[in-house]
N, C-alpha and C positions, 0 to 999 in steps of 0.2 A: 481588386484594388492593387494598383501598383505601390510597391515594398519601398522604392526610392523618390526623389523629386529630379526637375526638367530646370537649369539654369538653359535659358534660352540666349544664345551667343548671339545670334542674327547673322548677317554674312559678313565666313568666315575669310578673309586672305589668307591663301597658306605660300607657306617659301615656294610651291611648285610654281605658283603664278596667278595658280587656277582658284576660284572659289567656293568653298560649302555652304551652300546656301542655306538660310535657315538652320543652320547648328544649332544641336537641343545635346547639352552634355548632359548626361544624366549621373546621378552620384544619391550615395547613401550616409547618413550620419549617425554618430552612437554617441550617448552621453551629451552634454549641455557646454554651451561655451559659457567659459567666468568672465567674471565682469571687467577684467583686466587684459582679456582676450590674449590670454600665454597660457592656454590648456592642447593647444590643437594638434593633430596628429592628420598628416594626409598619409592615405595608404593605399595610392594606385593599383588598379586591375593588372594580370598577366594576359600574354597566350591565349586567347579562347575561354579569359574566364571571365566571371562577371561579378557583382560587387559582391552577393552570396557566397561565393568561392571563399574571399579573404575574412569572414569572420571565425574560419578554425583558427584566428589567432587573435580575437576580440572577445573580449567577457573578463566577469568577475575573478579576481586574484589574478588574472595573467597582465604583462606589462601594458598592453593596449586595453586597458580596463575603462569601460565609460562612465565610473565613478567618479574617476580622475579626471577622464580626459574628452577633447571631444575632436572624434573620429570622423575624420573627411573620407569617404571611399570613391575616386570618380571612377567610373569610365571608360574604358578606352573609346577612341572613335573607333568603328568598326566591330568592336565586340556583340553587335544585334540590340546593343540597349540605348546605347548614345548613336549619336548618326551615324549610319553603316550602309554598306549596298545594299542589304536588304531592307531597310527603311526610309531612306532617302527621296526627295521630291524627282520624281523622274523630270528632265530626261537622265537626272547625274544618278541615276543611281544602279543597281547592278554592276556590270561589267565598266560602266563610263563613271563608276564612282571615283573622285579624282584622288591624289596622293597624297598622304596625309604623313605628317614626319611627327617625330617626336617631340622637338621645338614647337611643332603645331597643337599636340595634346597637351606640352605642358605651358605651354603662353594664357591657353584656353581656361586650363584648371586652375590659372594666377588668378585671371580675371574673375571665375566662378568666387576665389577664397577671399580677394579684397572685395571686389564688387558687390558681395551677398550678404557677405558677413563682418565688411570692414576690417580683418585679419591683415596685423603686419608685422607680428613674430610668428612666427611653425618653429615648436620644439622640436620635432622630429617629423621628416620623412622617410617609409620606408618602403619596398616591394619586393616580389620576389619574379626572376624571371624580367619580362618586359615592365614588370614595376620596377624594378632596380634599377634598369636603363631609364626610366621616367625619375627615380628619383637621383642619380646622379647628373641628369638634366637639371630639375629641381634645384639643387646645391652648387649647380654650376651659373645659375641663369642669375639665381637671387641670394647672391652671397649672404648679404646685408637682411633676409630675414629669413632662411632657416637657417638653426642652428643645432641640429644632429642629423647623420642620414645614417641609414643605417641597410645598404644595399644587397640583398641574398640572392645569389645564384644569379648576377645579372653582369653585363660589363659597361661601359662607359663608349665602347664603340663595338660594333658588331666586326669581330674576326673575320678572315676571308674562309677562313674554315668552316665557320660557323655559317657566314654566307653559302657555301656549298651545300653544309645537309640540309638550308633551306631549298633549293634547287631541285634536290629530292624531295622534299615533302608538297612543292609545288608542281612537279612532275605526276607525281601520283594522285594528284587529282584532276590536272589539265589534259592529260591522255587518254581518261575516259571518253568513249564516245558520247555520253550525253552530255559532255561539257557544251559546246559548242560555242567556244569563245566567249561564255560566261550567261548567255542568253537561254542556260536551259531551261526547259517547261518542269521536267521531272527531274529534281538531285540527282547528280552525279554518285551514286550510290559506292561502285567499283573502287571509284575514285576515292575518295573519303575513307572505307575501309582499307584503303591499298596508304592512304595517305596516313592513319591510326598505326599501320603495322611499319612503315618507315619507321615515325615515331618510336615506337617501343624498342628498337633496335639502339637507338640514342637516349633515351632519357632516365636509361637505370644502366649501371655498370654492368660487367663481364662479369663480377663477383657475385650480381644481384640474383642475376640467373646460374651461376653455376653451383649457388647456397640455394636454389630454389625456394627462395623468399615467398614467391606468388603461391604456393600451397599454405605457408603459415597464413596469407593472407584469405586464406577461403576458397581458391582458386581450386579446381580441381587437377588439370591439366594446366601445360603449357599454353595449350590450345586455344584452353577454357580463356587461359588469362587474357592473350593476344584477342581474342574477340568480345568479351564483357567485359572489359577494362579499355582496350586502347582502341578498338575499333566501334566501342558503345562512344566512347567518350566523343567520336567525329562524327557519325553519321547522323544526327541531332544538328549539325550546323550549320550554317548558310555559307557554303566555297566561295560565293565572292568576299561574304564579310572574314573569314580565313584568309583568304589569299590577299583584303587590302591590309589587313595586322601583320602579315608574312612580308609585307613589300617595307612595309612603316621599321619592324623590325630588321630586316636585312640591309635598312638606310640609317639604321641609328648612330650617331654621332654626335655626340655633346659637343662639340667645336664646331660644327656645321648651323652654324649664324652669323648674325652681324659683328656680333658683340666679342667673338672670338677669331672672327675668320678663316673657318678649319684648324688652325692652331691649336692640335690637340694637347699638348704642353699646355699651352696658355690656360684651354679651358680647364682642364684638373686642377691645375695652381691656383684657379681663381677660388674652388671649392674652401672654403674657409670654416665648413661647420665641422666640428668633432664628427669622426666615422670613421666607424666598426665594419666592414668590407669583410662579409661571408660568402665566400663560393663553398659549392660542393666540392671536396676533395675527388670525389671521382667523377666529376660533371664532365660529360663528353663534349659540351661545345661551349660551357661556359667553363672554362678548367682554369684553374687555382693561378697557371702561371700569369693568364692577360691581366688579373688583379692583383696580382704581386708587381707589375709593373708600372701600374695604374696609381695604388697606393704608393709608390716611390717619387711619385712627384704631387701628391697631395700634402699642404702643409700639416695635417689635423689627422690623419687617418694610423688606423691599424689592423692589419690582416688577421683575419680569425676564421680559420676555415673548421665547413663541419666536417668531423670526420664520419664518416657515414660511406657505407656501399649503396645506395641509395639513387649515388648518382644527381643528376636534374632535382630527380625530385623528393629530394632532401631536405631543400628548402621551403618546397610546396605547405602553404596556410594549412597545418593541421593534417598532409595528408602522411605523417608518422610521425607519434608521439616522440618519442625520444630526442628526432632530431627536432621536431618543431617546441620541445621543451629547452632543448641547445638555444636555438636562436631568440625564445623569450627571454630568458636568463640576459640576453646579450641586448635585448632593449631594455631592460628593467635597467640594468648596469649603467647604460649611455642616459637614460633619462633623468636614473638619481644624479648624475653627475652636474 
């Protein structure tokens, strides 16, 4: 039995032009909506992860508690759960799966919250990673009905830098021979492991590894770490549904719509709900300074960085205590507010 439910879209228009036929967003809920429907909490997918991923930061006595509140988790398209290349009505699907923006997941996930549930306050949105990017889309799109965001380890537009070590992690899987322009029989294996070990090069600091963190964490080796941790975590995935999340990603832009024009200004000004903007103090490609920049022209925000060698994934739902104890403190704070 599947763990979530199917808001079925129908066909999708996206900004590319092109259409997803048959969208099936898929999303998971925790706790109960009240009868005055101001409980809710959407808390968008990362990166490769899926709605299991975000409950190290859901449950009893932590701030996303579903006593309280009730818990939207969608999604991403392309994540393998909601429509992605590897599920998709062929012939769109694999390699011809077409381009899906961020504006496109979060238009989708509006429709899911008013259309399903009649919802038109969200006390808080929050993510970490490509949720953060989904939720300053969120607070940029609908001023007028969230009213907290509360964004970790994500930006508001994707850096050119940041753009690059995507390059690399797309690299590292498209150069495998058995890619073959995305139509392979058997996973790209090489690929995906080569694509894990970019990764871990970027998403814990220079501190992370020279403290050898990964042995406190069980690891035995370096070695050890680099292949049961960061090349476990890829070779379990489908490279085309990777690489349409890496494409979504590396076009993210909250002012890339109608409604803003690219007018990256415009779109942050328009952000009107209180937010607490958490990057990793030592995040390699989400680094502290593009949301110090960001927050300066939000009217409502305030910079609160983790401090953690941790890096990336610092922020990550539950994957260390300490810091994912930082960032509930800092929704409990924004929510009693």
């Amino acid at each position: 039995m599947a763990d979530y439910e199917i808001f079925e879209a129908g066909d999708l228009e996206l900004q590319s032009g092109a259409t997803l036929r048959g969208a099936k967003l898929a999303y998971k809920t925790h706790g109960q909506l009240n009868s005055n429907k101001d409980n809710v909490v959407v808390f968008p997918t990362f990166f490769g992860g899926q709605h299991t991923h975000n409950e190290g930061m859901i449950g009893e006595g932590k701030a996303l508690d579903p006593s309280k509140y009730f818990i939207i988790v969608p999604n991403m398209f392309g994540n393998s759960v909601s429509t992605s290349p590897s599920n998709a009505t062929p012939p769109y699907n694999r390699a011809r799966f077409p381009e899906v923006s961020l504006f496109d997941n979060v238009f989708c996930q509006h429709r899911l919250v008013t259309e399903v549930f009649g919802i038109e306050k969200i006390a808080l949105v929050t993510g970490w990673s490509m949720g953060a990017q989904q939720t300053y889309q969120w607070g940029s799109l609908y001023p007028e009905m969230v009213e907290r965001i509360v964004p970790v380890c994500g930006s508001a537009k994707t850096s050119r830098h940041n753009f690059v070590f995507l390059e690399g992690v797309k690299a590292a899987i498209t150069t495998d021979a058995e890619w073959v322009g995305g139509s392979y029989k058997t996973p790209p294996l090489k690929g995906l492991r080569a694509m894990g070990r970019v990764y871990a090069g970027w998403a814990v600091s220079q501190a992370f590894y020279r403290e050898e963190v990964y042995l406190d964490l069980g690891y035995t080796s370096l070695e050890d770490y680099l292949v049961n941790f960061w090349e476990a975590r890829r070779v379990n995935a489908d490279a085309n549904d990777l690489l349409s999340m890496i494409w979504t990603w590396q076009n993210a832009d909250i002012s890339n719509n109608q409604m803003h024009g690219g007018d990256f200004h415009k779109a942050l000004g328009a952000i009107k709900a209180k937010a607490i903007v958490m990057p990793g103090r030592t995040d390699l490609y989400f680094p502290p300074e593009d949301n110090e920049a960001e927050v300066a022209q939000m009217p409502n925000a305030e910079l609160r960085p983790i401090e953690s060698i941790w890096g990336h994934l610092a922020g990550g739902p539950g994957f260390n205590p300490v810091d994912s104890q930082f960032v509930d403190s800092a929704l409990k704070e924004i929510l009693a507010s």
